[in-house]
N, C-alpha and C positions, 0 to 999 in steps of 0.2 A: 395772830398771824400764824398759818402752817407754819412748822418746821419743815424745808425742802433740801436739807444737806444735802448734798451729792445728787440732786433732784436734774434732767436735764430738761432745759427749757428753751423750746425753739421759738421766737417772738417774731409776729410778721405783721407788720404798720402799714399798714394804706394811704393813700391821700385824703383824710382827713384833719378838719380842723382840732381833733380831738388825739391826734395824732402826740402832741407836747405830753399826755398824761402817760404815752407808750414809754419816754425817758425814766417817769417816774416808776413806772411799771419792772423797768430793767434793773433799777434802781435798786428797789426795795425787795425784789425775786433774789439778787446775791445779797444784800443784806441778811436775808431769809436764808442761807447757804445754797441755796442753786447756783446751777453753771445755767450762763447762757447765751445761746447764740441769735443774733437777729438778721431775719431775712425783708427788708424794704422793696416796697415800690417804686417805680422813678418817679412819680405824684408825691409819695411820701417824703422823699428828701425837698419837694421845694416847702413843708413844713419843718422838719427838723433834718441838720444833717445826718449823714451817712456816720460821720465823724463823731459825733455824740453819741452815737450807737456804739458804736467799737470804743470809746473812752469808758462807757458806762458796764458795757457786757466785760471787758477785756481779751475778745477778739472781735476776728476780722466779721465786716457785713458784708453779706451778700446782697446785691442789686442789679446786677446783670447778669443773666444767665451764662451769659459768655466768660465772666472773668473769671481766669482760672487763679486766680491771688488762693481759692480758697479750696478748691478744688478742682478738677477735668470736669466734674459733674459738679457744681455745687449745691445744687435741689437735692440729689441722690445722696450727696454727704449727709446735707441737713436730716434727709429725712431716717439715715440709718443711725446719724448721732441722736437724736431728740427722743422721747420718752412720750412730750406732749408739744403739739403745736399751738399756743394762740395765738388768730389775730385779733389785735386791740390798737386800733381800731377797725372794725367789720364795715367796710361800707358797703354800700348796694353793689358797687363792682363787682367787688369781690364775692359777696354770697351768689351772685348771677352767674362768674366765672367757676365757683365750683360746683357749682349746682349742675350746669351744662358740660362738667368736665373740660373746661376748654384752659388750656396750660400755656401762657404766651410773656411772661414775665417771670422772674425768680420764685413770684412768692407762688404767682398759682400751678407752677412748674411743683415744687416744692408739697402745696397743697394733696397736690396728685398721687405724688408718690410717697407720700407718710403715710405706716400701715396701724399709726399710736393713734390715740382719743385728739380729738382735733376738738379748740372751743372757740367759741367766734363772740367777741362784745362787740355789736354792732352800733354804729354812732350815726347817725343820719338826719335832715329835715322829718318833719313828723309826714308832710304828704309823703314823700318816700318810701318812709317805713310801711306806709297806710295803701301803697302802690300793690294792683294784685299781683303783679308779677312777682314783689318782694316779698310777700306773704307767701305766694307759693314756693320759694325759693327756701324760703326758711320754714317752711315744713318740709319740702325737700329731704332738705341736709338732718331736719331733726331724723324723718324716718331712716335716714341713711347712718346714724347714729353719731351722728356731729352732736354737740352739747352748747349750750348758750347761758350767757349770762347778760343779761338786759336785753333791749336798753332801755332806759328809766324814762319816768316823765321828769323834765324841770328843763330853763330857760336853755333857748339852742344857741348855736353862734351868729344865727339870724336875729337874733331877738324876741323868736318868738319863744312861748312858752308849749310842750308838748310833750308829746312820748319821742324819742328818739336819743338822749343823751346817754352818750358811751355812761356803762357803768363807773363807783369810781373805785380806784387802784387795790382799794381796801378788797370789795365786794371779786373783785378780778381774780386776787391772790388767793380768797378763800376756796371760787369754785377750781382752782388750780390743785390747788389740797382734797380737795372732795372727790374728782374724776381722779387724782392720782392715787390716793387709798380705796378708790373700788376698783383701781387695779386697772385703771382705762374704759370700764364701765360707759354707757353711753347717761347721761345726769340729764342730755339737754332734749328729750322729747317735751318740751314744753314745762318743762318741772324745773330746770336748774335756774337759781341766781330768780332774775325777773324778769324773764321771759315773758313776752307778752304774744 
């Protein structure tokens, strides 16, 4: 595991089912000595609370662009405290909302105005992933110099078996360490983690 002492780490969950490995993710990021702050989706809290996020970071979460608990601007905060943004879990939402630039919740609010290496583990059904629009979407953001890691083939929460499974927490931290020592470097034109 990187060393991320003093590292800042802005984490933003989406409504997925793979959303549960984002706790472990926060988890093991200040174990590692990062700080960090999580920005959710309102999808994402009916997977895990808001409250588990701010127990595990030890601040507050952002979820509504409105609430000012954490700032006037909370996006604008996150995006001048952070260093690196990932979301983990990446759903198609989400890659579709930043691709199209379009900012209508904390996190793609957020998304917008981070000027750091942005890396996205995408977690989704395998048609999904296999969809052209999400294909175009994440080449997109590759060319845009967004970075990725997975997602993997192995069993979904469907039951099927496929490509789409969020990477796991180990492989997340490492490409976190990698974009952060080339200095925010873009890792994910199709090279970073396993990218497909």
């Amino acid at each position: 595991m990187p060393k991320l002492e003093g590292r800042r780490v802005v984490v933003g969950v989406t409504g997925g089912i793979a959303a549960y490995k984002a706790a472990d993710l926060v988890s093991r990021l200040r174990s590692a000595g990062g700080e960090v702050r999580v920005v959710m989706t309102e999808a994402a809290t009916r997977f895990v609370s808001a409250l588990t996020f701010e127990s595990l970071s030890g601040s507050p979460v952002a979820v509504d662009t409105f609430d000012r608990s954490i700032s006037v601007y909370p996006h604008i905060a996150l995006a001048e405290w952070g260093e690196i943004l990932v979301v983990a879990p990446a759903t198609a939402n989400i890659l579709g909302k930043a691709a199209g630039g379009i900012a209508d919740d904390a996190l793609s609010t957020s998304l917008l105005s981070f000027e750091g290496p942005v890396l996205f583990a995408p977690a989704m059904n395998t048609r999904m992933w296999n969809n052209p629009a999400v294909r175009h979407n994440h080449e997109l953001l590759g060319a845009r110099g967004c970075c990725f890691v997975g997602p993997v083939e192995g069993e979904l929460a469907c039951g099927e078996t496929g490509i789409g499974r969020m990477s796991e927490v180990a492989e997340i931290i490492e490409a976190i360490g990698d974009v952060l020592a080339a200095g925010g470097a873009s890792l994910g034109r199709g090279e970073q983690g396993n990218s497909q």
